[in-house]
Backbone as CSV, one residue per row, in Angstrom:
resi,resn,N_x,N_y,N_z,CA_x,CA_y,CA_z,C_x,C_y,C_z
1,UNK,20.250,32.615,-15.149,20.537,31.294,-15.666,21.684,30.678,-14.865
2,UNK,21.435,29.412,-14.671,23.099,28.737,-14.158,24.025,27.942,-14.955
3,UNK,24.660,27.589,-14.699,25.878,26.831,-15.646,25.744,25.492,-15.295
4,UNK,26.145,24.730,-16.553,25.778,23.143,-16.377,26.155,22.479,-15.253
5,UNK,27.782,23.321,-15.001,28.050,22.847,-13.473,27.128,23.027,-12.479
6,UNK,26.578,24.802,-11.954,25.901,24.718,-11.156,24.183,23.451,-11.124
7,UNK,23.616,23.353,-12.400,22.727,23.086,-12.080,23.282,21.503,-12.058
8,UNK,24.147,20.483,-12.153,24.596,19.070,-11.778,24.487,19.773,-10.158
9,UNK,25.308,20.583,-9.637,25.651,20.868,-8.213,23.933,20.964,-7.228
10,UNK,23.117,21.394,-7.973,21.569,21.720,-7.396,21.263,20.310,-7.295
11,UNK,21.069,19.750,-8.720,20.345,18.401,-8.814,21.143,17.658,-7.692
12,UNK,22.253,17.520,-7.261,22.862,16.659,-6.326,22.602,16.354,-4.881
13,UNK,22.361,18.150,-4.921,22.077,18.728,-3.243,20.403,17.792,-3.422
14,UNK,19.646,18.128,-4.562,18.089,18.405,-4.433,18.019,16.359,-3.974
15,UNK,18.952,15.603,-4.599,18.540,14.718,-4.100,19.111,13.441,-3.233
16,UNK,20.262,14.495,-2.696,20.752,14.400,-1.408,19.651,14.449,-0.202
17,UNK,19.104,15.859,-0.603,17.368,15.860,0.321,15.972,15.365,0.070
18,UNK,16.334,14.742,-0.870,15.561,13.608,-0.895,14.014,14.581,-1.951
19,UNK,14.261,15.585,-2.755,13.710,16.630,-3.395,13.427,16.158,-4.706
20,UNK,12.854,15.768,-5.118,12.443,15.803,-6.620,11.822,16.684,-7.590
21,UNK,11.214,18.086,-6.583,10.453,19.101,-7.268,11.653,19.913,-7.264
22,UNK,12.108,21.121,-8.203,12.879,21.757,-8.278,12.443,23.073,-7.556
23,UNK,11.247,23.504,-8.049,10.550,24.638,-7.440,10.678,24.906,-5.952
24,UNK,10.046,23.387,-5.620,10.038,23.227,-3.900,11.101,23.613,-2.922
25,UNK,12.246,23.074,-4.017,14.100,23.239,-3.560,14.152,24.265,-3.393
26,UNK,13.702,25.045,-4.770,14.022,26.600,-4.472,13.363,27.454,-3.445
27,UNK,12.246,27.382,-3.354,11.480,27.971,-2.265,12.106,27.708,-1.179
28,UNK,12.316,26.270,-0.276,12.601,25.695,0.898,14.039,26.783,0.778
29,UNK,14.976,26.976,0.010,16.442,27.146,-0.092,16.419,28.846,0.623
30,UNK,15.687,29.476,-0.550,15.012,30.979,-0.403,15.257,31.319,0.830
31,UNK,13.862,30.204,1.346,13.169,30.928,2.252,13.947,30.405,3.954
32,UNK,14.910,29.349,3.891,15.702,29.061,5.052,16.820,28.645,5.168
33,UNK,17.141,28.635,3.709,18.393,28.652,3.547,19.417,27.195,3.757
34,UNK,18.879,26.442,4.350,18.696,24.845,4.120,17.988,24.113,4.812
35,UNK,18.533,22.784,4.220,17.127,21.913,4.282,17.408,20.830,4.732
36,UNK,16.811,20.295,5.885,16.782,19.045,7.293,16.222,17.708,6.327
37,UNK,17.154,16.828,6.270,16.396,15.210,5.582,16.733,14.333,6.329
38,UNK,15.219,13.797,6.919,15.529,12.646,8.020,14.866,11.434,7.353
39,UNK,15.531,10.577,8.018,15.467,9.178,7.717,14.405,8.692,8.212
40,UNK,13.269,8.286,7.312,12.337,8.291,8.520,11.876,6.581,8.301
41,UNK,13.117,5.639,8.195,12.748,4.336,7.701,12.758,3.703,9.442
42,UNK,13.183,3.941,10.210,13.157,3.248,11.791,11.650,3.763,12.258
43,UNK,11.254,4.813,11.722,9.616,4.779,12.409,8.661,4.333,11.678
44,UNK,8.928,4.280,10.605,7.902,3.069,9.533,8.404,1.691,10.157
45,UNK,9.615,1.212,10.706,9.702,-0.423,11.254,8.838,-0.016,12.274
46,UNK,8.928,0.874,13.496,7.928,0.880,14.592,6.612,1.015,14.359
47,UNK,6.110,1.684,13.224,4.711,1.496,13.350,4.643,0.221,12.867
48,UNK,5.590,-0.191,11.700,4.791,-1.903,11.418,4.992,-3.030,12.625
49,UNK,5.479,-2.557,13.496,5.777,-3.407,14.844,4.443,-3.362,16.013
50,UNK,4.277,-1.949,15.854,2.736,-1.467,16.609,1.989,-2.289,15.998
51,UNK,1.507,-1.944,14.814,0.493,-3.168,14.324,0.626,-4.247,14.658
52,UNK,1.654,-5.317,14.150,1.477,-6.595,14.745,1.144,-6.980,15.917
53,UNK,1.667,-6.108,16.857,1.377,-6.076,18.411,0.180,-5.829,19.051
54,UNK,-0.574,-4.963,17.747,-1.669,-4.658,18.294,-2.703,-6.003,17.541
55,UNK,-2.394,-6.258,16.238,-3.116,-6.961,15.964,-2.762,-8.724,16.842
56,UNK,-1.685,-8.987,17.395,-1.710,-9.942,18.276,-2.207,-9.782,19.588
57,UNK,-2.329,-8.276,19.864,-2.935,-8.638,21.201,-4.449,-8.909,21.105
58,UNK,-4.781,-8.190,19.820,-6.519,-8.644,19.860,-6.684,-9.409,19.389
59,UNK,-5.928,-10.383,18.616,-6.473,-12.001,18.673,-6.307,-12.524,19.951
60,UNK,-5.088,-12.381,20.967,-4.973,-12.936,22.183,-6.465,-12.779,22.938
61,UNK,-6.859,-11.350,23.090,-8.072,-11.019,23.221,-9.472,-11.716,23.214
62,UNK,-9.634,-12.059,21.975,-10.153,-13.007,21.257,-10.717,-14.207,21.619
63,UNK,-9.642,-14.636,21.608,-9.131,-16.052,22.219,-9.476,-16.377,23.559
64,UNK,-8.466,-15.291,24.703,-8.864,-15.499,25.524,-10.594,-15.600,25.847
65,UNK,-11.170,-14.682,25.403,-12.692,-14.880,25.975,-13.112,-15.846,25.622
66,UNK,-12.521,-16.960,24.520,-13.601,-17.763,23.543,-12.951,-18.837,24.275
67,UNK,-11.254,-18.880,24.420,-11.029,-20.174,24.947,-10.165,-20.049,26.405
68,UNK,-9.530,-19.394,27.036,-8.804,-18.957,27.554,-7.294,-18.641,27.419
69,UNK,-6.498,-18.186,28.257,-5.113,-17.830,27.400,-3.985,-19.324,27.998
70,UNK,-3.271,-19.114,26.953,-2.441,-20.020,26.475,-0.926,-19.113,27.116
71,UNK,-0.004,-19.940,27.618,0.907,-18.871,28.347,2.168,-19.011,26.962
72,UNK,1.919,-19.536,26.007,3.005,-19.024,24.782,2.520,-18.148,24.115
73,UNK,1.343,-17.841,24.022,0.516,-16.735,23.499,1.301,-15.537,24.291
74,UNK,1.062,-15.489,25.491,1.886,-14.105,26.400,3.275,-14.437,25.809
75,UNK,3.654,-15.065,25.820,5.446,-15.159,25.855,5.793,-14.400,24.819
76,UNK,5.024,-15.173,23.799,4.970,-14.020,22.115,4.901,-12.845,22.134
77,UNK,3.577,-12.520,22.383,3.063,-11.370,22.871,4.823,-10.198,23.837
78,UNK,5.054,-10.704,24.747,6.293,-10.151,25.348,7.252,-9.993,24.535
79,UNK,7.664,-11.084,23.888,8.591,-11.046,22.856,8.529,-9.660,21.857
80,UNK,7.666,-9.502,21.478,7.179,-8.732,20.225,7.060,-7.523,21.205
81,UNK,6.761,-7.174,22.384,6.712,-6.028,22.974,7.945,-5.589,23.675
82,UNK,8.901,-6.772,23.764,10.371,-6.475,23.881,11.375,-5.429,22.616
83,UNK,10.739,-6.036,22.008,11.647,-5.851,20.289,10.947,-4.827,19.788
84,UNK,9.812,-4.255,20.446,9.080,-2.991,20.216,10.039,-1.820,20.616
85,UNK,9.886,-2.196,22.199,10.748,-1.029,23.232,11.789,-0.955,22.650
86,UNK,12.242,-1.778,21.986,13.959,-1.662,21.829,13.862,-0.670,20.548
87,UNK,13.595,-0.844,19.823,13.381,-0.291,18.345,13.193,1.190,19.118
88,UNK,12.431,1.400,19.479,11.969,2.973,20.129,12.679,3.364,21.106
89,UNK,13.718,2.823,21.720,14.680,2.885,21.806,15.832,3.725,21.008
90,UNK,16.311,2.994,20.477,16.980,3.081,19.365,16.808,4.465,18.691
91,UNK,15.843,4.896,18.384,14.967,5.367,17.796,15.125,6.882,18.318
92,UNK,14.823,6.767,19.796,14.976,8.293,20.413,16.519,8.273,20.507
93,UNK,17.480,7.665,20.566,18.490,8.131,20.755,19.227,8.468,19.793
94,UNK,18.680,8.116,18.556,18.878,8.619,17.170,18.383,10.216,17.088
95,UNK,17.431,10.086,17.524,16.800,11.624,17.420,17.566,12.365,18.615
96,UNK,17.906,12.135,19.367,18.792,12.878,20.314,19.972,13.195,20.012
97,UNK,20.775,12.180,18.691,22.097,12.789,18.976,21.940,14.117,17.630
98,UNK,20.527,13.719,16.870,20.148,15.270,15.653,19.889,15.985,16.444
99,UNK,19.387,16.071,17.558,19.240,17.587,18.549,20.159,18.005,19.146
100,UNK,21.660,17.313,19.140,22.239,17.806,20.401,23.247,18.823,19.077
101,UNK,22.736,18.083,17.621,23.853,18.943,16.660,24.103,20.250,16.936
């Protein structure tokens, strides 16, 4: 059994890591003794950035065959593939400075 303290001290850690199953905690804890919680909200912005990009390039696509291209269409298009790179960017060098821990 643990003491009211310890188990406030579990619940804290459990959702510090972002844990809501208790079981899971315990197992993960067991079996490695701790537990890695990454942020994984900058690669949900990059995939919703992929999409748009992808879904603008295939209307550009589109377009172009039906009418031809429009050079603010590219500009956009660049724009949005600027602010892509950058994000992923960002992104690996985030993950680089958790590897160099």
């Amino acid at each position: 059994m643990v003491t009211a303290d310890e188990l406030a001290q579990i619940q804290e850690r459990m959702a510090e890591a972002g844990i809501t199953n208790a079981g899971a905690y315990m197992r993960k804890m067991a079996l490695n003794g701790y537990i890695l919680h990454v942020d994984l909200a900058p690669v949900r912005e990059l995939v919703s950035l992929q999409r748009r990009c992808a879904n603008n390039l295939n209307q550009v696509a589109i377009h172009a065959n039906t009418f031809g291209v429009y050079p603010e269409e590219i500009a956009g298009l660049q724009r949005d593939y600027e602010k892509l790179w950058g994000q992923v960017s960002d992104v690996l060098m985030e993950l680089s400075v958790l590897v160099e821990k």
